[in-house]
C-alpha positions as CSV (number, residue, x, y, z in Angstrom):
1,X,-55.4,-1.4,-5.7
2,X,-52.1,0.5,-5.6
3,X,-51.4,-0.3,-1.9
4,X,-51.5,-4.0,-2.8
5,X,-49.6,-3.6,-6.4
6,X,-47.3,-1.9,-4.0
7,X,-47.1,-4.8,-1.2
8,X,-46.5,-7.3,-4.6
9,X,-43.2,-5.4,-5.7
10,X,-42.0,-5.0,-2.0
11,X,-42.8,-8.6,-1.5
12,X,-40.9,-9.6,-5.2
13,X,-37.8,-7.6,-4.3
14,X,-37.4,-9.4,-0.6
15,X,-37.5,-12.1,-2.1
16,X,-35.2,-11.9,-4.8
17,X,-32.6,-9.9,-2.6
18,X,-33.2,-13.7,-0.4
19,X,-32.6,-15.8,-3.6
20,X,-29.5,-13.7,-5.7
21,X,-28.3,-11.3,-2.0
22,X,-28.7,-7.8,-2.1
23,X,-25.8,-4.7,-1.9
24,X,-26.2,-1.1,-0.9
25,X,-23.7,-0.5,-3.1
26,X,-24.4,0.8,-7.1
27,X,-23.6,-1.0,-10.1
28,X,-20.4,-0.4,-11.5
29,X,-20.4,2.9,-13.9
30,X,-18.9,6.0,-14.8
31,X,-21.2,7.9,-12.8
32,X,-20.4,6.4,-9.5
33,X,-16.4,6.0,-9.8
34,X,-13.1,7.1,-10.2
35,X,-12.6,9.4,-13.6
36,X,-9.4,9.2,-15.3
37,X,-7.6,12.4,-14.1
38,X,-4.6,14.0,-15.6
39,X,-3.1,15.9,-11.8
40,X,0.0,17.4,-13.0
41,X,-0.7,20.1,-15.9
42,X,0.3,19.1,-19.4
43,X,1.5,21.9,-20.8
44,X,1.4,22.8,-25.2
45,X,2.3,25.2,-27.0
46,X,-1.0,27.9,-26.5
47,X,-2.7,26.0,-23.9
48,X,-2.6,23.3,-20.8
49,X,-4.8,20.6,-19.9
50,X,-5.4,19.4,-15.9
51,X,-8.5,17.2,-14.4
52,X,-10.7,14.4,-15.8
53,X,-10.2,13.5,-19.0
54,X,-12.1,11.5,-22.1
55,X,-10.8,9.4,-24.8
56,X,-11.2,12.0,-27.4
57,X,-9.3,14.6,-25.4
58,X,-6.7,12.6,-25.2
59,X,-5.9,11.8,-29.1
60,X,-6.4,15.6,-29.8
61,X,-3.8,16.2,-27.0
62,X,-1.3,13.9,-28.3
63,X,-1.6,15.9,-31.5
64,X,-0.4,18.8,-30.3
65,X,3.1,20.7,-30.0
66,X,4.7,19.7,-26.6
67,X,5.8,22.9,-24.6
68,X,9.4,23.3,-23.3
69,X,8.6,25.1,-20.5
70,X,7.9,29.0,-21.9
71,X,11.1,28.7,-24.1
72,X,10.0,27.3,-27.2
73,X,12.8,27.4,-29.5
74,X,12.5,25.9,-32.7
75,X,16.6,24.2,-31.7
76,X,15.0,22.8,-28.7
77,X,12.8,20.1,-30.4
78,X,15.9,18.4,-32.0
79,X,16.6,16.4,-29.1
80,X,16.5,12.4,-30.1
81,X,18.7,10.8,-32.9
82,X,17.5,7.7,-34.5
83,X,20.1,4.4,-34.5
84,X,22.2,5.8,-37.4
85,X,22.8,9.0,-35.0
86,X,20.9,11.1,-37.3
87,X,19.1,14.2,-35.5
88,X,15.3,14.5,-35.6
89,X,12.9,17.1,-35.1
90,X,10.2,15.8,-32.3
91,X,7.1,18.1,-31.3
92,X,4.4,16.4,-30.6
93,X,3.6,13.0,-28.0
94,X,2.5,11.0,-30.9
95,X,6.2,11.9,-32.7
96,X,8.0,11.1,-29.6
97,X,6.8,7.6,-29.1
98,X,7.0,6.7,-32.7
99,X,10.8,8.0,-32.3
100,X,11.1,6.0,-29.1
101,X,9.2,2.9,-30.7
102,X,12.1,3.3,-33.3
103,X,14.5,3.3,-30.9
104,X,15.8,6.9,-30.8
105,X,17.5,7.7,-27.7
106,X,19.0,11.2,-26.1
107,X,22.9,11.5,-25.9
108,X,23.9,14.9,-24.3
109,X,22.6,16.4,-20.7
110,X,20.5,18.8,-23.1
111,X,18.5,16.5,-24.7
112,X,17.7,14.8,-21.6
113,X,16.8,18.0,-19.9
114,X,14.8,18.7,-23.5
115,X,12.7,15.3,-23.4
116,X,11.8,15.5,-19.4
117,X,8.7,17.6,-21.2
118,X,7.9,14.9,-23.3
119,X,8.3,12.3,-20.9
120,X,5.4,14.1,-18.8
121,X,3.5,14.9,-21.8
122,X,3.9,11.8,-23.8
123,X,3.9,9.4,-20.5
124,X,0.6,11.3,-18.8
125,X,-0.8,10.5,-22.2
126,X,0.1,7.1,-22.9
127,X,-1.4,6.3,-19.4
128,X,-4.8,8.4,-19.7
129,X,-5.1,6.7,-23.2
130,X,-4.2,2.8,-21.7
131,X,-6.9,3.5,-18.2
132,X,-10.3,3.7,-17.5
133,X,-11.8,4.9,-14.4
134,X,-11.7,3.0,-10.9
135,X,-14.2,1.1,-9.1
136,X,-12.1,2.0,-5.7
137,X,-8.9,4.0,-4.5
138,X,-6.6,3.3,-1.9
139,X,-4.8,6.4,-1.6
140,X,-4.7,8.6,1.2
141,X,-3.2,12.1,1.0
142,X,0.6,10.2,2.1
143,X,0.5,8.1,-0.7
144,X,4.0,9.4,-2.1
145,X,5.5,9.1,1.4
146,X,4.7,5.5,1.9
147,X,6.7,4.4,-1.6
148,X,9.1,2.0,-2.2
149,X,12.4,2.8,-1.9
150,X,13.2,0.8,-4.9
151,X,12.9,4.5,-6.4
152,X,15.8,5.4,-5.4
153,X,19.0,5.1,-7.6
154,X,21.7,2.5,-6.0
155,X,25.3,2.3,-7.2
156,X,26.5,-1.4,-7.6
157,X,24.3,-4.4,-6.9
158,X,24.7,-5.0,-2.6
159,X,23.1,-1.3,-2.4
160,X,20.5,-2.3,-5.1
161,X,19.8,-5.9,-3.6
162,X,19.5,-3.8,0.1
163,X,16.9,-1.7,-1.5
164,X,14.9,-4.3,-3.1
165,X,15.3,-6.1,0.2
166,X,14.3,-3.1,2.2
167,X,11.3,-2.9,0.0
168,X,10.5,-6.7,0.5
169,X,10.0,-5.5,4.3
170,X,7.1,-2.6,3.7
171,X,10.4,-0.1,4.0
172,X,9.1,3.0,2.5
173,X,10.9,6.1,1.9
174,X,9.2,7.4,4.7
175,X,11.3,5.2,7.0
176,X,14.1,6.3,5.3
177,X,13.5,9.6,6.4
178,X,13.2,8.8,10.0
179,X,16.3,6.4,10.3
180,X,17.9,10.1,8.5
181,X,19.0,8.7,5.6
182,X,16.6,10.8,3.7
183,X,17.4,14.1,4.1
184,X,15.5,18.0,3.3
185,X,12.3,16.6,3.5
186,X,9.2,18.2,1.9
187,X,6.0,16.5,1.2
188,X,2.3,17.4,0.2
189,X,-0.2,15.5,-1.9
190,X,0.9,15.4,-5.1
191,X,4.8,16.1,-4.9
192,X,7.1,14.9,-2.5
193,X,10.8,16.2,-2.8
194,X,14.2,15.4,-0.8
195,X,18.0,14.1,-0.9
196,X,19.5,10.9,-0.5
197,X,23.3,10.2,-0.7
198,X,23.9,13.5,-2.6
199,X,21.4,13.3,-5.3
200,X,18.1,15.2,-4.8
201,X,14.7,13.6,-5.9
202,X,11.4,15.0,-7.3
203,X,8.4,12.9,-7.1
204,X,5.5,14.2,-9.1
205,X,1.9,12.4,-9.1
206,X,0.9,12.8,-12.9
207,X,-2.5,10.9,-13.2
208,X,-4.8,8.6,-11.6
209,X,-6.6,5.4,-13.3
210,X,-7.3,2.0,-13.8
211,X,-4.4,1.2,-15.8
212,X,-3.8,-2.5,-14.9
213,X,-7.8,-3.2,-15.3
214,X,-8.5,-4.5,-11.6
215,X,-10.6,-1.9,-11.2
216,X,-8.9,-0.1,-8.6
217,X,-7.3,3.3,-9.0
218,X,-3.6,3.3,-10.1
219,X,-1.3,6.3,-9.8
220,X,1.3,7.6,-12.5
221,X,4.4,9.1,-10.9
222,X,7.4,10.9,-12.6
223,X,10.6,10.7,-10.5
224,X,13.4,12.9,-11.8
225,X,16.5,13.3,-10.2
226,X,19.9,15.6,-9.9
227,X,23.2,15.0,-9.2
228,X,23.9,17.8,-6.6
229,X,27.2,19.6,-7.5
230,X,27.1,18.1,-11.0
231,X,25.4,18.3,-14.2
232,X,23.5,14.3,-14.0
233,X,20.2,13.8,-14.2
234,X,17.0,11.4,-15.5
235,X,13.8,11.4,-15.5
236,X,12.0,7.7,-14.6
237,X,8.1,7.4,-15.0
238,X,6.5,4.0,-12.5
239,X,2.9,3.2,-12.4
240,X,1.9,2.7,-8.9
241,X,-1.0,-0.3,-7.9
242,X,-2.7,-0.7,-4.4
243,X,-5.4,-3.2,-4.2
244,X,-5.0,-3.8,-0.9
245,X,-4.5,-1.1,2.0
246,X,-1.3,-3.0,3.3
247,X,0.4,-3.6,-0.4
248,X,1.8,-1.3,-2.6
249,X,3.0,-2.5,-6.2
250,X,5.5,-0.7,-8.6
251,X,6.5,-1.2,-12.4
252,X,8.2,1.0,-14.4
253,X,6.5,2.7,-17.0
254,X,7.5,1.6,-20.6
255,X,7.6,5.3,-22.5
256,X,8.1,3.2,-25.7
């Protein structure tokens, strides 16, 4: 009796796998994907957060005071001014993008050095908090080397047009590197530094997730930058897409 209730549900299952088709892969779940992953430690006041992360992590971390990298000084959190150029005190990501929502901006070298934290902090946040995890990823371990070189800064529009153009033409930075015009090359995983027309570049991977809801895996990366021999600097966040081997997407990353 069993043997033949047995033959039934074999013979049922053929058949529908005939009728609807049949795939070795799972169902879509959070068991069998991609987790939204914070890579680059966030760092607070009394502790740090790093790896996969839920939604209710993520509202208790926004609500927490934003580390300034060991030196915590009360002075250091007055670093945006509102429109009226009035000074305000920021500590935590969910004060900084109100701020920014109200259009506060940073006017000296110091503040910008100040908010680079809260860019991380506040940007890796707004990301987790906006993705969900990924069906599929696209990334292999060169993933920052094979970027656009629209990344780079350009000074007037011909050297801005030749990047975009570049760009246009699966030019990655990589290539830049070979041809030399990349220069002090240094490159793992996650972080990929070198120099390019004297300014020298730091490009951080900060988190992975479906952030444009495609299903595959999108990357967060934090480029910051230095005049070399001067005091310049910024700090631009992109989210990088790849649903396709052969494409690479990038948009800058609205900290607002």
């Amino acid at each position: 009796m069993q043997i033949l209730l047995k033959i039934r549900v074999l013979f049922f299952v053929t058949t529908l796998c005939i009728l609807i088709g049949c795939s070795e892969r799972l169902p879509f779940s959070e068991e069998n994907s991609y987790p939204v992953t914070i890579i680059k430690p966030v760092i607070f006041v009394g502790e740090s957060f790093v790896g996969p992360i839920t939604k209710a992590q993520t509202e208790r971390l926004m609500n927490l005071q934003v580390s300034l990298g060991g030196n915590n000084n009360p002075e250091g959190y007055i670093f945006l001014a509102d429109k009226n150029g009035k000074r305000t005190r920021t500590t935590t990501s969910t004060e900084y993008l109100e701020a920014k929502n109200k259009g506060a901006v940073t006017t000296t070298t110091f503040d910008i050095s100040m908010a680079s934290w809260f860019r991380q902090a506040a940007g890796t946040l707004k990301f987790v908090r906006a993705s969900k995890p990924s069906k599929q990823s696209q990334w292999t371990d060169e993933v920052l080397e094979t970027l656009p070189v629209t990344l780079l800064n350009w000074v007037g529009s011909e050297e801005r047009e030749q990047h975009e153009k570049d760009a246009a033409n699966g030019i990655s930075l990589k290539s830049y590197m070979e041809k030399v015009e990349i220069k002090q090359w240094q490159s793992n995983s996650n972080k990929l530094s070198f120099s390019h027309n004297g300014v020298a570049y730091y490009i951080e991977i900060l988190a992975k997730g479906d952030h444009d809801n495609d299903l595959h895996e999108d990357l967060l990366v934090m480029v910051s930058y230095y005049y070399e021999g001067g005091s310049g600097r910024g700090y631009n966040l992109h989210v990088i897409s790849k649903s396709d081997p052969s494409v690479t997407r990038q948009v800058a990353f609205d900290i607002r």
